[in-house]
ZADO-1210 file (C-alpha; in nm, 4 decimals, padded with zeros to 6 digits):
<atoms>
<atom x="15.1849" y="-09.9092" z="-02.2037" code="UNK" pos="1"/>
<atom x="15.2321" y="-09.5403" z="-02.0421" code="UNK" pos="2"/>
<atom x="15.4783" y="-09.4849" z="-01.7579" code="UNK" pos="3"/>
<atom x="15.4690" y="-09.1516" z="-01.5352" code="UNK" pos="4"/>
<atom x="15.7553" y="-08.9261" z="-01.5259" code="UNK" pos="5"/>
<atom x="15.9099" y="-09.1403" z="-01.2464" code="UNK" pos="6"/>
<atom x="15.8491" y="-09.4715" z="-01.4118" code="UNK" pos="7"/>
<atom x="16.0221" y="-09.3774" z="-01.7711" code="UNK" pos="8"/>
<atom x="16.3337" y="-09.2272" z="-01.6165" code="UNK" pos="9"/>
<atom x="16.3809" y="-09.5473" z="-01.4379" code="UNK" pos="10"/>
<atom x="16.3112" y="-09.7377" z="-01.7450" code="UNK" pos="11"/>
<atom x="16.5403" y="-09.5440" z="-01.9651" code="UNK" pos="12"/>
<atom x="16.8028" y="-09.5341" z="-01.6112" code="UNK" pos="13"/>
<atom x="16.8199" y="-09.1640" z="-01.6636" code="UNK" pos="14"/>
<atom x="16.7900" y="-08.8791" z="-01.3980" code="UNK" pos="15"/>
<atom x="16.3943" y="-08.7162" z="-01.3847" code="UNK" pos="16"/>
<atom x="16.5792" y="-08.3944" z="-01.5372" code="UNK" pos="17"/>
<atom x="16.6636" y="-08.5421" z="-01.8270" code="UNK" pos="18"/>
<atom x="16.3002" y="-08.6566" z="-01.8908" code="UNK" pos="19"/>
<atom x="16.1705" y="-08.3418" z="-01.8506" code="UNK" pos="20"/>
<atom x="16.4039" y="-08.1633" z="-02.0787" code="UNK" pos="21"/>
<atom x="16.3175" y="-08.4052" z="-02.3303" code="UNK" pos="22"/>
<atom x="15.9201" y="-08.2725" z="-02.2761" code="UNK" pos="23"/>
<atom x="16.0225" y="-07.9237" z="-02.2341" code="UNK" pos="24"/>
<atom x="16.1497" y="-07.9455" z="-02.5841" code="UNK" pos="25"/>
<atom x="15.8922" y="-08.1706" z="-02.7363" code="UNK" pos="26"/>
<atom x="16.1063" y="-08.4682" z="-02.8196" code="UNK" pos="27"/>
<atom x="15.9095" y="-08.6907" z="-02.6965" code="UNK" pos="28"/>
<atom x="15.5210" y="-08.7014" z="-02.7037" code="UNK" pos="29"/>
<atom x="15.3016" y="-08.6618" z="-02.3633" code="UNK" pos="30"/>
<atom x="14.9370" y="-08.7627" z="-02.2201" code="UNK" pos="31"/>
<atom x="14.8096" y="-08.5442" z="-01.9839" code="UNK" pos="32"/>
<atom x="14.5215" y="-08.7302" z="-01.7755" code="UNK" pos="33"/>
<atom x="14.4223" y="-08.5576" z="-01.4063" code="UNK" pos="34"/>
<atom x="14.6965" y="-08.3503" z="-01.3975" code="UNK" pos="35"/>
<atom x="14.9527" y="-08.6195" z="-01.4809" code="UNK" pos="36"/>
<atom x="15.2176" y="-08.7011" z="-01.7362" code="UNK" pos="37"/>
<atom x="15.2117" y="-09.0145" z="-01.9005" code="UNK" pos="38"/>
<atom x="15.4395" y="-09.1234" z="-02.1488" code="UNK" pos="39"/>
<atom x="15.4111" y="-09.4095" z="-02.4290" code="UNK" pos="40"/>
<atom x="15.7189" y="-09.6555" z="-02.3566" code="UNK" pos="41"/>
<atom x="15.7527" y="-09.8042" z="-02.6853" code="UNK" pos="42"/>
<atom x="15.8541" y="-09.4677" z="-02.8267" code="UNK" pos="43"/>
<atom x="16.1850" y="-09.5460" z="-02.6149" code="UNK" pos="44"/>
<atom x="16.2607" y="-09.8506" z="-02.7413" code="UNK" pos="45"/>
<atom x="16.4504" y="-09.6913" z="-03.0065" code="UNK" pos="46"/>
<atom x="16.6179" y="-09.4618" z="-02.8158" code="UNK" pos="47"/>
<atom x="16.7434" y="-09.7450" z="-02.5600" code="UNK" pos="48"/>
<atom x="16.8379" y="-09.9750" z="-02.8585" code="UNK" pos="49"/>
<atom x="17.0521" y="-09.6640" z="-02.9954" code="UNK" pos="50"/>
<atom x="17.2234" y="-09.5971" z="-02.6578" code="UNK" pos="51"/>
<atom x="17.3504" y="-09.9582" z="-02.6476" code="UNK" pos="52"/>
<atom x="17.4534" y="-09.9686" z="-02.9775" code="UNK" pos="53"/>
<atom x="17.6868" y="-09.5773" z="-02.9266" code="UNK" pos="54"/>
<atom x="17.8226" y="-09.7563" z="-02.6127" code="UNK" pos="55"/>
<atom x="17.9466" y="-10.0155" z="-02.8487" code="UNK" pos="56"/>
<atom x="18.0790" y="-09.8403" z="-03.1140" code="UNK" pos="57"/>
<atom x="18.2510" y="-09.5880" z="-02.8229" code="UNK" pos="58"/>
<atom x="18.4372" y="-09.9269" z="-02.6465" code="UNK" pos="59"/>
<atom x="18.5457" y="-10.0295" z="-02.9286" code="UNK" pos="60"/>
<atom x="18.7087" y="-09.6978" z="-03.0752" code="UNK" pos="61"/>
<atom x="18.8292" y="-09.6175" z="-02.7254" code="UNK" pos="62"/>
<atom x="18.9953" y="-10.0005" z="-02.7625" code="UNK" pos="63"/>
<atom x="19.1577" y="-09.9522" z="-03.0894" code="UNK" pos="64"/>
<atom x="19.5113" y="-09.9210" z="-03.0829" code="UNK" pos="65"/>
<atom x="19.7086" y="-09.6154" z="-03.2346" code="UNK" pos="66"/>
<atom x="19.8580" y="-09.6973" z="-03.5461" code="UNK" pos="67"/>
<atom x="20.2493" y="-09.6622" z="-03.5203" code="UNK" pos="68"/>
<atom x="20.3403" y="-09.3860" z="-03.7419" code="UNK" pos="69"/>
<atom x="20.5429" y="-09.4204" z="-04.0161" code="UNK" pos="70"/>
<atom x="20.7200" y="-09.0716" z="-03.9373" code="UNK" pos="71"/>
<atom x="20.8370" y="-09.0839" z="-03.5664" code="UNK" pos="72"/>
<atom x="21.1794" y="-09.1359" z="-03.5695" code="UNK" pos="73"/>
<atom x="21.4501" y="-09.2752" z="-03.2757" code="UNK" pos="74"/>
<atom x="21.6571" y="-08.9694" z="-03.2545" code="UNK" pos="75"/>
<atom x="21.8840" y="-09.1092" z="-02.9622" code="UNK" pos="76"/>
</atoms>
């Protein structure tokens, strides 16, 4: 299935900027039919299953506890 410009950015729930940036620099692959855009959406799939999976990995790091090191000391 192809999605306009419009379509994919809410699809992906990114800003129209960054969906343009990613054609600018020909990340991602285009269809140009009358003078419009289309992009394939299963070519995002990926990316979307990726995001999730940082957002994960970032909650739990950000969750994970410091260590108490060994060489603090109580100086009072």
């Amino acid at each position: 299935m192809y999605l306009n410009i419009q379509e994919t950015a809410d699809y992906l729930e990114v800003p129209i900027s960054e969906i343009r940036r990613l054609i600018r620099k020909q990340q991602v692959r285009i269809i140009e039919v009358d003078d419009e855009i289309l992009l394939n959406r299963d070519q995002f799939n990926f990316f979307i299953e990726q995001r999730e999976k940082y957002k994960h990995e970032l909650e739990a790091y950000l969750n994970t506890p410091l260590p108490e090191d060994p060489d603090i000391k109580d100086e009072d």
